[in-house]
N, CA, C and O atoms as a GROMACS GRO file, in nm:
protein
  584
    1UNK      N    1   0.081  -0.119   0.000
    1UNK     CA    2   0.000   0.000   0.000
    1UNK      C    3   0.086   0.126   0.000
    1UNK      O    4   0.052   0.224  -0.066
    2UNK      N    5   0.226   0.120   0.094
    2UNK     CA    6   0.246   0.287   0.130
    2UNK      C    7   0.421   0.193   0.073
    2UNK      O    8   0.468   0.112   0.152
    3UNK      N    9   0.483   0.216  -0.042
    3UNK     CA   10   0.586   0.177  -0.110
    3UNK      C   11   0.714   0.253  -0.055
    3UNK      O   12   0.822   0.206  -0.018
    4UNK      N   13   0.651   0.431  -0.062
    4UNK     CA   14   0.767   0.515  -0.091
    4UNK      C   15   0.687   0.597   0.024
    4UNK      O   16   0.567   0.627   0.020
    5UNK      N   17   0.773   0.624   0.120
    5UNK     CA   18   0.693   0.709   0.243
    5UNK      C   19   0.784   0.798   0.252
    5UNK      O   20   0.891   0.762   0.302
    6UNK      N   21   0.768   0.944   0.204
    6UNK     CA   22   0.869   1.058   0.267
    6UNK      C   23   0.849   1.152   0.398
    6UNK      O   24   0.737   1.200   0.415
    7UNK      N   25   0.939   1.177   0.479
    7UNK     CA   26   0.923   1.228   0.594
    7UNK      C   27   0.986   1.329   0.606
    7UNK      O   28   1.101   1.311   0.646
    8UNK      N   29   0.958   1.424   0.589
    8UNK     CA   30   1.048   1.569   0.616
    8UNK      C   31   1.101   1.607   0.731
    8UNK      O   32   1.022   1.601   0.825
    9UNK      N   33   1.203   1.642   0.754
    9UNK     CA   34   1.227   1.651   0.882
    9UNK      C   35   1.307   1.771   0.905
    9UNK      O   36   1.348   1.800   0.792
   10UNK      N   37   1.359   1.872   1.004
   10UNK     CA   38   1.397   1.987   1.048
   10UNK      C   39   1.510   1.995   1.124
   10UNK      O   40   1.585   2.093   1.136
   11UNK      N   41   1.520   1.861   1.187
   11UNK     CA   42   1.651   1.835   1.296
   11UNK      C   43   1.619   1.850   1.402
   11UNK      O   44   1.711   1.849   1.483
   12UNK      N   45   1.487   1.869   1.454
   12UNK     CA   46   1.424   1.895   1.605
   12UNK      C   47   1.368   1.789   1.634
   12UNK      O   48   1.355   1.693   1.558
   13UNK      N   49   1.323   1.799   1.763
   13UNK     CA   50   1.275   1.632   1.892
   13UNK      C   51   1.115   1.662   1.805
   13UNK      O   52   1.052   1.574   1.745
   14UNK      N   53   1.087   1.761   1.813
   14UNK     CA   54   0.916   1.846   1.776
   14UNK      C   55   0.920   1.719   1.628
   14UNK      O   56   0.846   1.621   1.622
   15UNK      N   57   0.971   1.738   1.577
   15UNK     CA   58   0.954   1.646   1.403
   15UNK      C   59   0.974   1.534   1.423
   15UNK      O   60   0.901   1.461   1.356
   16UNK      N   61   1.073   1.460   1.515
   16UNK     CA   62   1.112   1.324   1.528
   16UNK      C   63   0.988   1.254   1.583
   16UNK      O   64   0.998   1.132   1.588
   17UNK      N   65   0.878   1.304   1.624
   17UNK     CA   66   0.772   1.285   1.691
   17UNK      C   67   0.743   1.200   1.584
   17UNK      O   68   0.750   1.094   1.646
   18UNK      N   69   0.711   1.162   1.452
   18UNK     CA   70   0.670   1.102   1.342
   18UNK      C   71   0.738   0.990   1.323
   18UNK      O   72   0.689   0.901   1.254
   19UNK      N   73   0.862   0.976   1.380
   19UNK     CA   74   0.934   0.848   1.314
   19UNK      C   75   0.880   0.733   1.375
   19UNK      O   76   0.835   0.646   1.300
   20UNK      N   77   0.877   0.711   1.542
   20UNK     CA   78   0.797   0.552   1.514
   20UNK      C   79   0.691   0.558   1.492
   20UNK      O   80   0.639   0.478   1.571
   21UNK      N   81   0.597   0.613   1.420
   21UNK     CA   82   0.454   0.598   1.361
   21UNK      C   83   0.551   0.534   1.187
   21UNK      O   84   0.522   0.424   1.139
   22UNK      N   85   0.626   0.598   1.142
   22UNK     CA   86   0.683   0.569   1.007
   22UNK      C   87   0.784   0.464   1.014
   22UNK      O   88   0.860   0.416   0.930
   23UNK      N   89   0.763   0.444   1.130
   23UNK     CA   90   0.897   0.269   1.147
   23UNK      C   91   0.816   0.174   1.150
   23UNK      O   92   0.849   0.077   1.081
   24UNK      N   93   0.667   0.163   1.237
   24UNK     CA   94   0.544   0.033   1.259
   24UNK      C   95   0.495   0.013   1.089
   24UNK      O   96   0.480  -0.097   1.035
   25UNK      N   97   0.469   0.179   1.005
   25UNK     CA   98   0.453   0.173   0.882
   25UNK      C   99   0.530   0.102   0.800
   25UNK      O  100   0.486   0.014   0.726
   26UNK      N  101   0.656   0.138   0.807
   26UNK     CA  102   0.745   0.054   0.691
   26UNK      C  103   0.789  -0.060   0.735
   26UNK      O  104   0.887  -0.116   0.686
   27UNK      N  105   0.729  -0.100   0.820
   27UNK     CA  106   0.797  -0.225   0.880
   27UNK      C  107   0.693  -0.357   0.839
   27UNK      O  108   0.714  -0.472   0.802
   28UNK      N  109   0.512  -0.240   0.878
   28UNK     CA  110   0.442  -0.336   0.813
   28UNK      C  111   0.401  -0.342   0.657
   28UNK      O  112   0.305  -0.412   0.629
   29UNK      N  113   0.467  -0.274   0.556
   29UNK     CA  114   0.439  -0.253   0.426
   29UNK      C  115   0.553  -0.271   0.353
   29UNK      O  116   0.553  -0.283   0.231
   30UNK      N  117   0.670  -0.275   0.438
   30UNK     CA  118   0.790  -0.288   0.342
   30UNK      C  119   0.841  -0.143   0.302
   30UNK      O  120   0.937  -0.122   0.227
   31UNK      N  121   0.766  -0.053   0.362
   31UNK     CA  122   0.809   0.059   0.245
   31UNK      C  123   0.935   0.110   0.236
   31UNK      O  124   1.005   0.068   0.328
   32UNK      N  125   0.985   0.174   0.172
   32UNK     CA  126   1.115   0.246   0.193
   32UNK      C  127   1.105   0.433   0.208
   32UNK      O  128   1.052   0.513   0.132
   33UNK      N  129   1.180   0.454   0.338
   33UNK     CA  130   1.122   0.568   0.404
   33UNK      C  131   1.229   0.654   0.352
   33UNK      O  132   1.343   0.616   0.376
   34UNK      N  133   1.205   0.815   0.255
   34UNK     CA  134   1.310   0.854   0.213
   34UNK      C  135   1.254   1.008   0.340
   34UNK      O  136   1.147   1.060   0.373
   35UNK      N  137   1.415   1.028   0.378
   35UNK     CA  138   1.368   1.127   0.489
   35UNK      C  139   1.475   1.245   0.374
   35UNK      O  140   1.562   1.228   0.289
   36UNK      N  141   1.406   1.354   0.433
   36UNK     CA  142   1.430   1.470   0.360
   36UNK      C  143   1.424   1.633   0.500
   36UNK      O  144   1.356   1.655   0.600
   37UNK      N  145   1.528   1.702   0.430
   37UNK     CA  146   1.539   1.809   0.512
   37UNK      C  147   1.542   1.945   0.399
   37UNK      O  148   1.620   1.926   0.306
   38UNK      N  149   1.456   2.102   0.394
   38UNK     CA  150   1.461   2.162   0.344
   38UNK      C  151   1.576   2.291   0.431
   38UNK      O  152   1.586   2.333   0.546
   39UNK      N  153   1.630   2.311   0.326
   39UNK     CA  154   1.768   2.408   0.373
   39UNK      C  155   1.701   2.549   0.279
   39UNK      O  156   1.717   2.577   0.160
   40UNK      N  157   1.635   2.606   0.368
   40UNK     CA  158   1.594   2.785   0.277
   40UNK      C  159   1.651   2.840   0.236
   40UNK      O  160   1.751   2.774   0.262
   41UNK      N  161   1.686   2.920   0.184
   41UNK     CA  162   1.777   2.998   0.127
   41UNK      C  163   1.738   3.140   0.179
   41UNK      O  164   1.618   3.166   0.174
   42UNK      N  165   1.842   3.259   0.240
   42UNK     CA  166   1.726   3.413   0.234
   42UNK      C  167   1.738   3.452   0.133
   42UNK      O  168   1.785   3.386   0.040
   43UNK      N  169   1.691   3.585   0.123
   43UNK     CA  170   1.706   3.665  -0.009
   43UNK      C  171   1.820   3.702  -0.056
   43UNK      O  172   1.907   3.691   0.030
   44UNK      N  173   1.860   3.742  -0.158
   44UNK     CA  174   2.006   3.708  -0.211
   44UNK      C  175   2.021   3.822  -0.176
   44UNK      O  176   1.929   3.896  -0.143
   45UNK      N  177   2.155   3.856  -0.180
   45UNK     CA  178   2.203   4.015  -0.125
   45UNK      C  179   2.271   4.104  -0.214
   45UNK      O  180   2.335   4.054  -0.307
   46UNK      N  181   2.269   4.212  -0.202
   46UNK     CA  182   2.271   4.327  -0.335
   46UNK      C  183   2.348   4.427  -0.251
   46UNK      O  184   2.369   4.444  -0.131
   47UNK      N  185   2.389   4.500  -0.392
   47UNK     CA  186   2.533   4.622  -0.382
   47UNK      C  187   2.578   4.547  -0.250
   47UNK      O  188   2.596   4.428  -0.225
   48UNK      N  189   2.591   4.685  -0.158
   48UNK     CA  190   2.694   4.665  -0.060
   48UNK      C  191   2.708   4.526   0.031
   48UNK      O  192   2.774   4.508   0.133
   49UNK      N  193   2.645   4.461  -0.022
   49UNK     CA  194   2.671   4.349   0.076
   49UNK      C  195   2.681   4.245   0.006
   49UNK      O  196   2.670   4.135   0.060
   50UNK      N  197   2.714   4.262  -0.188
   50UNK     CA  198   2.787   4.170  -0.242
   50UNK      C  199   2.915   4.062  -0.168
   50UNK      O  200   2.923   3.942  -0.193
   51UNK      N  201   3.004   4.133  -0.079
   51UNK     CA  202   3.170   4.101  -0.085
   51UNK      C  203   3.131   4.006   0.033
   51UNK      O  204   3.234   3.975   0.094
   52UNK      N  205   3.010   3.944   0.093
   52UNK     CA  206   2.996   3.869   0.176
   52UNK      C  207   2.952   3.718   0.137
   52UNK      O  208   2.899   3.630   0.205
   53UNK      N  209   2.986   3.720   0.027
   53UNK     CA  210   2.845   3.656  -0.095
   53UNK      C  211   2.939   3.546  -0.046
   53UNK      O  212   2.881   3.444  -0.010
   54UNK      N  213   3.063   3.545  -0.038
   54UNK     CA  214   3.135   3.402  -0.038
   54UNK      C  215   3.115   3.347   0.123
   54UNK      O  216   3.115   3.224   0.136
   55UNK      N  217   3.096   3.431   0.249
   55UNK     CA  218   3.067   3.372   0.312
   55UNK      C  219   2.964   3.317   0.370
   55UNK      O  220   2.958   3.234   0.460
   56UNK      N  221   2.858   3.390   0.287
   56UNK     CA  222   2.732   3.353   0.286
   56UNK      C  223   2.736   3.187   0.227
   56UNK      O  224   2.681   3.101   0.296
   57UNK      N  225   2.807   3.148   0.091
   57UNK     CA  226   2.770   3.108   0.072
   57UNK      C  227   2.897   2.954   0.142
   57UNK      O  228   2.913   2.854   0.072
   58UNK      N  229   2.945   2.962   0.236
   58UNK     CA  230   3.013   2.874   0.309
   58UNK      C  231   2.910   2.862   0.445
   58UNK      O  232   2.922   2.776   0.532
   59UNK      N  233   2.827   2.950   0.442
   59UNK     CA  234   2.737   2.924   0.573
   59UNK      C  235   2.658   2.840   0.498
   59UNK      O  236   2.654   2.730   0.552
   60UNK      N  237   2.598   2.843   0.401
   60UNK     CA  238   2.501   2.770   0.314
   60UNK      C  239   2.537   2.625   0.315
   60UNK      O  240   2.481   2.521   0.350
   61UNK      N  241   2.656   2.657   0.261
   61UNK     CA  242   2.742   2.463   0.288
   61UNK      C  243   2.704   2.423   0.382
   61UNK      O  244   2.618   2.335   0.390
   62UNK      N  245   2.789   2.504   0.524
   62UNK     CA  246   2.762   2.430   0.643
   62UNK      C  247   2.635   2.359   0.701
   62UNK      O  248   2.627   2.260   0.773
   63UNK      N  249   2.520   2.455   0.638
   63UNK     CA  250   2.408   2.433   0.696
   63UNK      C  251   2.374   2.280   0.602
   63UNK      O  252   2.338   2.176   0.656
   64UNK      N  253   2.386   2.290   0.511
   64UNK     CA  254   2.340   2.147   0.435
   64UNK      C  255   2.427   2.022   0.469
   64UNK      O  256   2.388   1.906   0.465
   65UNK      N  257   2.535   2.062   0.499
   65UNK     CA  258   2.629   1.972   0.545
   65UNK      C  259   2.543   1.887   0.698
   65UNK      O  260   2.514   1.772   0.730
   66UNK      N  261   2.531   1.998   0.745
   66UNK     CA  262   2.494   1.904   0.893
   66UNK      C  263   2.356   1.870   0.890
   66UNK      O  264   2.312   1.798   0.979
   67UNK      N  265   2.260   1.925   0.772
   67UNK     CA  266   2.149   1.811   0.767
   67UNK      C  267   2.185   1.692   0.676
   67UNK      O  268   2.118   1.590   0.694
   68UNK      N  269   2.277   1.689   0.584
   68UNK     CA  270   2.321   1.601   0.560
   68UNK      C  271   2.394   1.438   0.672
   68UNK      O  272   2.413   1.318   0.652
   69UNK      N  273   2.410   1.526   0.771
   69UNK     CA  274   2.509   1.407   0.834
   69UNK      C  275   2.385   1.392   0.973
   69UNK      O  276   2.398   1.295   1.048
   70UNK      N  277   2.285   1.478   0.994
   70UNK     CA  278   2.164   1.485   1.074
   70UNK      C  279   2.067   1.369   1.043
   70UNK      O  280   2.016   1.290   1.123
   71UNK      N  281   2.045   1.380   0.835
   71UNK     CA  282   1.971   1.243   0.785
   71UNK      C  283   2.021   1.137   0.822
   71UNK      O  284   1.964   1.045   0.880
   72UNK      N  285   2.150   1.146   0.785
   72UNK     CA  286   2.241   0.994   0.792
   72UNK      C  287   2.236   0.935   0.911
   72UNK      O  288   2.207   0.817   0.927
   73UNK      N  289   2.261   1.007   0.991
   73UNK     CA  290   2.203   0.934   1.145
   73UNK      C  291   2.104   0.875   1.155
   73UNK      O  292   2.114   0.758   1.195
   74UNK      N  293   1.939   0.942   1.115
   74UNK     CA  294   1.870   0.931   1.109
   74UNK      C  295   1.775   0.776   1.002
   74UNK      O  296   1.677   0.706   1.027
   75UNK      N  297   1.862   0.784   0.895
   75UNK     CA  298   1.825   0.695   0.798
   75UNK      C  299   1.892   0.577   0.865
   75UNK      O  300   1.824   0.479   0.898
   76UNK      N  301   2.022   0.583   0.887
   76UNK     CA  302   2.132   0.470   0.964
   76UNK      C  303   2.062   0.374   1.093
   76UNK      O  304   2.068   0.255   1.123
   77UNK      N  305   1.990   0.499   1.154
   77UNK     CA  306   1.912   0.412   1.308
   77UNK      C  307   1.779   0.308   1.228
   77UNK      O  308   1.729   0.210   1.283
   78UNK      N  309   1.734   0.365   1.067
   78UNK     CA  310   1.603   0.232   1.034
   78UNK      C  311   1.670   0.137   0.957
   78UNK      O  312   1.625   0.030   0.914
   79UNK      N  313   1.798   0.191   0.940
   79UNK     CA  314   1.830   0.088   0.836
   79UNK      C  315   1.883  -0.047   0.879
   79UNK      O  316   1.880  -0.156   0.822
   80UNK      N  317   1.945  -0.001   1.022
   80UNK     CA  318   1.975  -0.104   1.141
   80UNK      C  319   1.863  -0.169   1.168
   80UNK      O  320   1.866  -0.220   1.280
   81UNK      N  321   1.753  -0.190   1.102
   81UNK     CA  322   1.637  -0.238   1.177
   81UNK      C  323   1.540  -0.293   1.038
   81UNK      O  324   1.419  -0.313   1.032
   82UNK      N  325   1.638  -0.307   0.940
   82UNK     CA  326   1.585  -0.355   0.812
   82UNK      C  327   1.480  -0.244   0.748
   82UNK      O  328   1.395  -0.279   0.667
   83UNK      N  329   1.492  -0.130   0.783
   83UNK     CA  330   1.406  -0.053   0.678
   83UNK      C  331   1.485  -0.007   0.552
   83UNK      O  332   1.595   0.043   0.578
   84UNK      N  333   1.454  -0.014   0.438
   84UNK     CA  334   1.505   0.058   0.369
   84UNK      C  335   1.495   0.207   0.365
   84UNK      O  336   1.396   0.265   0.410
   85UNK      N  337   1.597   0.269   0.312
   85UNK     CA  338   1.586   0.442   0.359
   85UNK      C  339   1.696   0.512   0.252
   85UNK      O  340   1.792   0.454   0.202
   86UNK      N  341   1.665   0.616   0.236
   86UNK     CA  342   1.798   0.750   0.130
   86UNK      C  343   1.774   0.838   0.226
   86UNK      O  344   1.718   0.819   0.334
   87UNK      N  345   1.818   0.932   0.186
   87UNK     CA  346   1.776   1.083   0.225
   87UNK      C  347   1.808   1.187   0.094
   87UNK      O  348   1.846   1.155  -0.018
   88UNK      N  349   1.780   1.325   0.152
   88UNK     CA  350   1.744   1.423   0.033
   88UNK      C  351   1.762   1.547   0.118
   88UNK      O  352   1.696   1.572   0.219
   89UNK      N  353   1.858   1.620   0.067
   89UNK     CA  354   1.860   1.807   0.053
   89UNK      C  355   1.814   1.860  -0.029
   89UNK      O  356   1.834   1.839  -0.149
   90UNK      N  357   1.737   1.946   0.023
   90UNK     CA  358   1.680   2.044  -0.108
   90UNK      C  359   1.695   2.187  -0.034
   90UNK      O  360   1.719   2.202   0.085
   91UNK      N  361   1.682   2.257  -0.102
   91UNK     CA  362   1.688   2.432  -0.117
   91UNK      C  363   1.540   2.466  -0.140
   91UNK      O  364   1.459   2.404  -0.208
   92UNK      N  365   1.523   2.585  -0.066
   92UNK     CA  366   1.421   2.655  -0.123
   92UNK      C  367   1.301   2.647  -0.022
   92UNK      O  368   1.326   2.598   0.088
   93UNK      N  369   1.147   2.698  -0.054
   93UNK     CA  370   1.028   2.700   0.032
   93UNK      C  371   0.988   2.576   0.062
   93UNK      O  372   0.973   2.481  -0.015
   94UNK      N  373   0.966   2.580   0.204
   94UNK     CA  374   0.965   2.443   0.241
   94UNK      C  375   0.842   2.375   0.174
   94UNK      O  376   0.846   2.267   0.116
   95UNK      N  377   0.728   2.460   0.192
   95UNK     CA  378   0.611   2.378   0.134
   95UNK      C  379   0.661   2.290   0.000
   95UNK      O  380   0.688   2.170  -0.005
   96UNK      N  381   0.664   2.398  -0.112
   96UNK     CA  382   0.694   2.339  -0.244
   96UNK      C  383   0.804   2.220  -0.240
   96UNK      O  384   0.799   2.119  -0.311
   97UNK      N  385   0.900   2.247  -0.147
   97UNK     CA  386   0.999   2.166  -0.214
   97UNK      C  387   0.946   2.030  -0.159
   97UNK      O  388   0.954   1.926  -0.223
   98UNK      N  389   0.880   2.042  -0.012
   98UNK     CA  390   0.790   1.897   0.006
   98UNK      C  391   0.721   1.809  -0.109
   98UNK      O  392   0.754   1.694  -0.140
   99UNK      N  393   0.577   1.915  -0.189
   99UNK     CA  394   0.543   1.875  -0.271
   99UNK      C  395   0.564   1.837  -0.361
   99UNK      O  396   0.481   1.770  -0.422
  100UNK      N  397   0.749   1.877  -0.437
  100UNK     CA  398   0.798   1.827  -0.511
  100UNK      C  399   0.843   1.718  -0.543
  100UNK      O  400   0.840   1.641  -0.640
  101UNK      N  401   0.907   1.729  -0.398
  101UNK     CA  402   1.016   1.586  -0.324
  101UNK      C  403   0.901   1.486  -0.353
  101UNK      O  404   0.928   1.402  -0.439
  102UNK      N  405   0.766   1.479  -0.292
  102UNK     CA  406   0.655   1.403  -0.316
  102UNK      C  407   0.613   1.360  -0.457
  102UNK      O  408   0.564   1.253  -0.493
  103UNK      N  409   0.643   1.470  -0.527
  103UNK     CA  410   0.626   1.376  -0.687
  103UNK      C  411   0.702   1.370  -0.741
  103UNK      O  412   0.679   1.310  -0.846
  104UNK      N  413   0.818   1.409  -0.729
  104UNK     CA  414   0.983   1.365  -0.790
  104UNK      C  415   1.015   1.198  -0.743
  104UNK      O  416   1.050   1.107  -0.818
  105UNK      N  417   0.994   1.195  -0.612
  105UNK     CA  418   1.000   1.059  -0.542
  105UNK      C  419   0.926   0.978  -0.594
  105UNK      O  420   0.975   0.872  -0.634
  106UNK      N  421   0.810   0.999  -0.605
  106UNK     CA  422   0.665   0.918  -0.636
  106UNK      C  423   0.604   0.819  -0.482
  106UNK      O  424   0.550   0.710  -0.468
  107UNK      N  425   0.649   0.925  -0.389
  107UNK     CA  426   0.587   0.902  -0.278
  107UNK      C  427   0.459   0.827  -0.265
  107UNK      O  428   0.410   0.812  -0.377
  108UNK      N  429   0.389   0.777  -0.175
  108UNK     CA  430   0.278   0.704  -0.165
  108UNK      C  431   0.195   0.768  -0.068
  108UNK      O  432   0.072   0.764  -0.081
  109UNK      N  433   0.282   0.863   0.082
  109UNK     CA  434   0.225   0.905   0.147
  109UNK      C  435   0.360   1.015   0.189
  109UNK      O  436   0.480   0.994   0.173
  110UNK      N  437   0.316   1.095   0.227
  110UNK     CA  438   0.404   1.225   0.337
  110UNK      C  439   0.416   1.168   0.462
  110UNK      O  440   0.379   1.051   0.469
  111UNK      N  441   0.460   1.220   0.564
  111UNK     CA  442   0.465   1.143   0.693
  111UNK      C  443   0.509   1.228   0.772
  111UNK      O  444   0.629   1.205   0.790
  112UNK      N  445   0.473   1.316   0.831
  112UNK     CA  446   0.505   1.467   0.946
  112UNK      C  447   0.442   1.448   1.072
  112UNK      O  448   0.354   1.372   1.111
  113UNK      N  449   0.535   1.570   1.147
  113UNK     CA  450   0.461   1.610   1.263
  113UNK      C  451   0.467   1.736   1.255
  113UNK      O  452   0.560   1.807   1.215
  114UNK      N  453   0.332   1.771   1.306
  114UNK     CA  454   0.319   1.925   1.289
  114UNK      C  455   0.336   2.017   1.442
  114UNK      O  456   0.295   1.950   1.537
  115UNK      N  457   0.374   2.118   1.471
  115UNK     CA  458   0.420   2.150   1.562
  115UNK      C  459   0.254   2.211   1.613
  115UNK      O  460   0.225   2.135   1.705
  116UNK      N  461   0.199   2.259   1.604
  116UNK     CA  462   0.049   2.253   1.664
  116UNK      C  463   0.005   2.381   1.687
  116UNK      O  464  -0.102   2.412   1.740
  117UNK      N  465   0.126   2.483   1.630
  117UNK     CA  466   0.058   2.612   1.652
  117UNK      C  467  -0.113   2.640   1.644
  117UNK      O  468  -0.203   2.592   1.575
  118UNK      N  469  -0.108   2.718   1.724
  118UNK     CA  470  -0.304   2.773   1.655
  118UNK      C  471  -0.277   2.930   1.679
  118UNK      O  472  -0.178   2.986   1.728
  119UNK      N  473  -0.382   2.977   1.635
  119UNK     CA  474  -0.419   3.163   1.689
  119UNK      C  475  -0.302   3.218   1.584
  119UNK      O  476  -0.251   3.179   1.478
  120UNK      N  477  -0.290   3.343   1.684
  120UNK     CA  478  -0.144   3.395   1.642
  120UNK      C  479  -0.024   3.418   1.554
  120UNK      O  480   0.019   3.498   1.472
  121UNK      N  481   0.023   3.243   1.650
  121UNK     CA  482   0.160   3.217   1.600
  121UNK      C  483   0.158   3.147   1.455
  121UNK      O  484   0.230   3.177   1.360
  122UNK      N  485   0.067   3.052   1.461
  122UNK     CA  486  -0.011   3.033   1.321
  122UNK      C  487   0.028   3.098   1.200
  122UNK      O  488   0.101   3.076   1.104
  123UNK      N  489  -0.065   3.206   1.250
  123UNK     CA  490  -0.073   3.337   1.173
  123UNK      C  491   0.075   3.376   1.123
  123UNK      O  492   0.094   3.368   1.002
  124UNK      N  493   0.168   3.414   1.196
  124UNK     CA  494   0.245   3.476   1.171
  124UNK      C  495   0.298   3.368   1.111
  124UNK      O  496   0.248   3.348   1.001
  125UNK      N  497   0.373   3.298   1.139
  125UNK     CA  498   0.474   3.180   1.111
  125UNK      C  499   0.427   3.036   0.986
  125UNK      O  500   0.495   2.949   0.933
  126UNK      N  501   0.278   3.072   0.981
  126UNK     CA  502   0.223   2.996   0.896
  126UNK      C  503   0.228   2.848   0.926
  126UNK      O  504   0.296   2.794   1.013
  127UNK      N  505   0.153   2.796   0.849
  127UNK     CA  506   0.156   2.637   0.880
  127UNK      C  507   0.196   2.511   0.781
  127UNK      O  508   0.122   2.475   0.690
  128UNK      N  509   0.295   2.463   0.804
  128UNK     CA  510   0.365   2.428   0.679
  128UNK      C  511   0.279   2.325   0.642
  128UNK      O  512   0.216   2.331   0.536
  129UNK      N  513   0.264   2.184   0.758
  129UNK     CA  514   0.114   2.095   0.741
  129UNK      C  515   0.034   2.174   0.669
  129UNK      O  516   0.028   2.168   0.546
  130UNK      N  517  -0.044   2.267   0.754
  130UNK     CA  518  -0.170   2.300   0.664
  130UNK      C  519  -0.160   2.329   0.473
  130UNK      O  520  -0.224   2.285   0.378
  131UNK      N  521  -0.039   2.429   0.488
  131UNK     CA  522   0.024   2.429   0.364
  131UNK      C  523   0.058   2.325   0.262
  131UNK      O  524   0.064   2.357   0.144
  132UNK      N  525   0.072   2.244   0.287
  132UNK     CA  526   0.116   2.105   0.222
  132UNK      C  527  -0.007   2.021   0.217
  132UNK      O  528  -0.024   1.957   0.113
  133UNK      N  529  -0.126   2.009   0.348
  133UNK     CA  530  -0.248   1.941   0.308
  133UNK      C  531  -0.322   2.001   0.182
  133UNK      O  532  -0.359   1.926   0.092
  134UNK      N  533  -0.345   2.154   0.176
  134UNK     CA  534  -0.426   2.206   0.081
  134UNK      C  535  -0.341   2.174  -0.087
  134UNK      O  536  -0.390   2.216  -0.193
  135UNK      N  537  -0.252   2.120  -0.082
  135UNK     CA  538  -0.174   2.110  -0.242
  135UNK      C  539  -0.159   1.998  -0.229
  135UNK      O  540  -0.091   1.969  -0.327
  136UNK      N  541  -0.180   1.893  -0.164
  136UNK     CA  542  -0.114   1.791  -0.166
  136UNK      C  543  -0.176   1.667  -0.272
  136UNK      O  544  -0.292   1.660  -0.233
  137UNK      N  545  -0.163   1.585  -0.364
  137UNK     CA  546  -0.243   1.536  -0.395
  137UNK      C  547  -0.232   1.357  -0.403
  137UNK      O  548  -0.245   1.273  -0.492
  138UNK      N  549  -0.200   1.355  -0.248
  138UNK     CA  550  -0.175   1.184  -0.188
  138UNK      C  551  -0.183   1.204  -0.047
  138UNK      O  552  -0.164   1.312   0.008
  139UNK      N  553  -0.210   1.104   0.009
  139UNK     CA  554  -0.194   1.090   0.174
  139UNK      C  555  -0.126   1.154   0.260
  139UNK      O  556  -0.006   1.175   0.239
  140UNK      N  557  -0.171   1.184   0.340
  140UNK     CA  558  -0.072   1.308   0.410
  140UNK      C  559  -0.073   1.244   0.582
  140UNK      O  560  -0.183   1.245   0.638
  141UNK      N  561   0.034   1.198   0.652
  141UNK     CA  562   0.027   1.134   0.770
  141UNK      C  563   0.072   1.271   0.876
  141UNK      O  564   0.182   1.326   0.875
  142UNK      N  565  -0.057   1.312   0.973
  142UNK     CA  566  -0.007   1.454   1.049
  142UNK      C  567  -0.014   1.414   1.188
  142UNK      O  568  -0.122   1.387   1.241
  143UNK      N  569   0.139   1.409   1.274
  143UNK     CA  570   0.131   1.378   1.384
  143UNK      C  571   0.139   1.523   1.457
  143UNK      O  572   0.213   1.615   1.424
  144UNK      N  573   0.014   1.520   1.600
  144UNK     CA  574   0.080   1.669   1.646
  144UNK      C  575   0.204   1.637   1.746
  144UNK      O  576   0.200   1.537   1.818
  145UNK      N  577   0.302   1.717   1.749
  145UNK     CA  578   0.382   1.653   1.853
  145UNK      C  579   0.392   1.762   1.955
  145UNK      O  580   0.355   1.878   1.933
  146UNK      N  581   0.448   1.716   2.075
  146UNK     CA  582   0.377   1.787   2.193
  146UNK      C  583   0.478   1.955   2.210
  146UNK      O  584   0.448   2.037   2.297
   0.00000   0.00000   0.00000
């Protein structure tokens, strides 16, 4: 049923909240769980703050670097346990690049935890779940985590 299960993840305890719901899953379907981390990019920077561009863009490394070695941990602890697993960096808005990752992959289902804002903070900070349910066009697994 659920082949290709992607799980986005952030590097926080708040997101890890999803993984043994996506370990009982692939464990009972076989699936292979590709976990994925979105690395944003800010806005690019102009005139005077060209001559930083190179260290901007060594912070950029760094940051992909350590979700890189953040997945690997991460993929390494299911793979010890017979799940199959990859992982994935991507750049850019988190929503989209979810939805992408989701049909680039050919996902079967999404697999999150959503941090549970309401009111407010919501508001301001937006809701990446909610964001991703309204476009999504496959199964969407939403854990709240505490």
């Amino acid at each position: 049923m659920y082949k290709r299960i992607l799980v986005p993840l952030d590097g926080s305890k708040r997101a890890e909240a999803i993984l043994p719901h996506v370990e009982e899953i692939a464990l009972n379907f076989h699936s292979k769980l590709i976990f994925m981390q979105m690395v944003e990019m800010p806005p690019m920077m102009m005139g005077s703050e060209a001559p930083y561009l190179e260290g901007f863009q060594m912070e950029m490394e760094e940051v992909a670097n350590q979700a890189e070695l953040y997945l690997e941990t991460v993929s390494g602890e299911f793979r010890e346990k017979g799940i199959q697993s990859k992982t994935l960096i991507s750049h850019g808005p988190v929503v989209d690049g979810i939805i992408n990752t989701a049909e680039s992959e050919s996902a079967d289902l999404i697999a999150m935890a959503s941090h549970g804002r309401t009111g407010l903070s919501k508001v301001f900070y937006g809701s990446i779940a909610a964001g991703i349910m309204h476009r999504i066009d496959r199964p969407l697994l939403i854990v709240r985590s505490a």
